[in-house]
N, C-alpha and C positions, 0 to 999 in steps of 0.2 A: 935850734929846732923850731920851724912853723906850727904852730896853735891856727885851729879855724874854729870860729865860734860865729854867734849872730849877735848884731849889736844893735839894740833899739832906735830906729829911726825919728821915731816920734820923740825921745829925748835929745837924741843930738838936735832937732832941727829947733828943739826948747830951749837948748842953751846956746843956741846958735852954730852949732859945730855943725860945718858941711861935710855931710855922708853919706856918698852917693851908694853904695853898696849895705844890703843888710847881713853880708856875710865880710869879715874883719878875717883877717891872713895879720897871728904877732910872730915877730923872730924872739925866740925866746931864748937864755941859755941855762938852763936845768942848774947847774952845780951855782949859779947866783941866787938863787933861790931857797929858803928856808925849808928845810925839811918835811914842816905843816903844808904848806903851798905846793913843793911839788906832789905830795901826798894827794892832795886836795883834786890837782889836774889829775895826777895820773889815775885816778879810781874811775874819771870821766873818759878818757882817752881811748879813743876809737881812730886808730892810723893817726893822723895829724885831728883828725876831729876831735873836738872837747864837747860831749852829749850831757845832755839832761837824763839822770837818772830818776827811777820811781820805784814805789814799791808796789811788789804785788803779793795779793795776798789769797792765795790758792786754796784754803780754807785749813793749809796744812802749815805748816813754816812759813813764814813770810820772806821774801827775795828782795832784793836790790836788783832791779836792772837797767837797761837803757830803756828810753824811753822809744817809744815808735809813734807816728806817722801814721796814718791810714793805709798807705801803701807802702809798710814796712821799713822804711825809712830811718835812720836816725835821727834824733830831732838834737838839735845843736843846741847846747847852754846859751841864753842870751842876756850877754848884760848893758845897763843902762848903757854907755858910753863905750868907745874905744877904747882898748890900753890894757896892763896888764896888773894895775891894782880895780879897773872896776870888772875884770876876766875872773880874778880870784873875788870879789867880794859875791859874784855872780854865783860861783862854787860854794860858797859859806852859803849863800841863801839856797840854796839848793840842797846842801846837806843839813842844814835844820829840817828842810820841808821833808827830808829823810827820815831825820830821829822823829816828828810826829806822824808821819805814817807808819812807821813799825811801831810807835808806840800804841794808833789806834789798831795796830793789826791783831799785837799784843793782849789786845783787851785794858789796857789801861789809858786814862782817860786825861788826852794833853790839856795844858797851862796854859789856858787862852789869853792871859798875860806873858806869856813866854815869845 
């Protein structure tokens, strides 16, 4: 399966990795993957897109949803490098940045050491 995601240019050209594109195409194969991980993607998974999710907070329940664009767009998870251990570590940071938005949406007050 192809994963499209966005990969940081300013760090590959830091550790020296040539990357000429800021949008990454991985082949991926689901059933090699740990159950966390594919979890992980597929909550992100928009067609082959892997998006950045966010919270909104409607003043009623709080959402998870994708993130948008100014002009509605999906905005694609970006992680530091290429590949598909820094694809998921990009998803782990992104679902932390989750549990402390529902938890400020919640009314309880995140672990700034967390």
């Amino acid at each position: 399966m192809k994963l499209r995601y966005s990969v940081n240019q300013g760090e590959c050209f830091r550790v020296g990795l040539d990357c000429p594109n800021s949008i990454h195409l991985l082949d991926v194969d689901p059933a090699a993957l740990p159950q966390d991980q594919r979890d992980l993607i597929a909550d992100r998974l928009n067609g082959i897109n892997v998006c950045k999710l966010g919270v909104w907070d409607s003043g009623q329940e709080p959402d998870v949803i994708v993130q948008k664009d100014t002009e509605g767009d999906a905005i694609l998870l970006e992680a530091k490098l290429p590949g598909l251990d820094h694809l998921i570590e990009a998803a782990r940071r992104n679902a932390v940045e989750i549990q402390k938005g529902l938890s400020k949406a919640n009314g309880a007050t995140p672990n700034p050491y967390s």
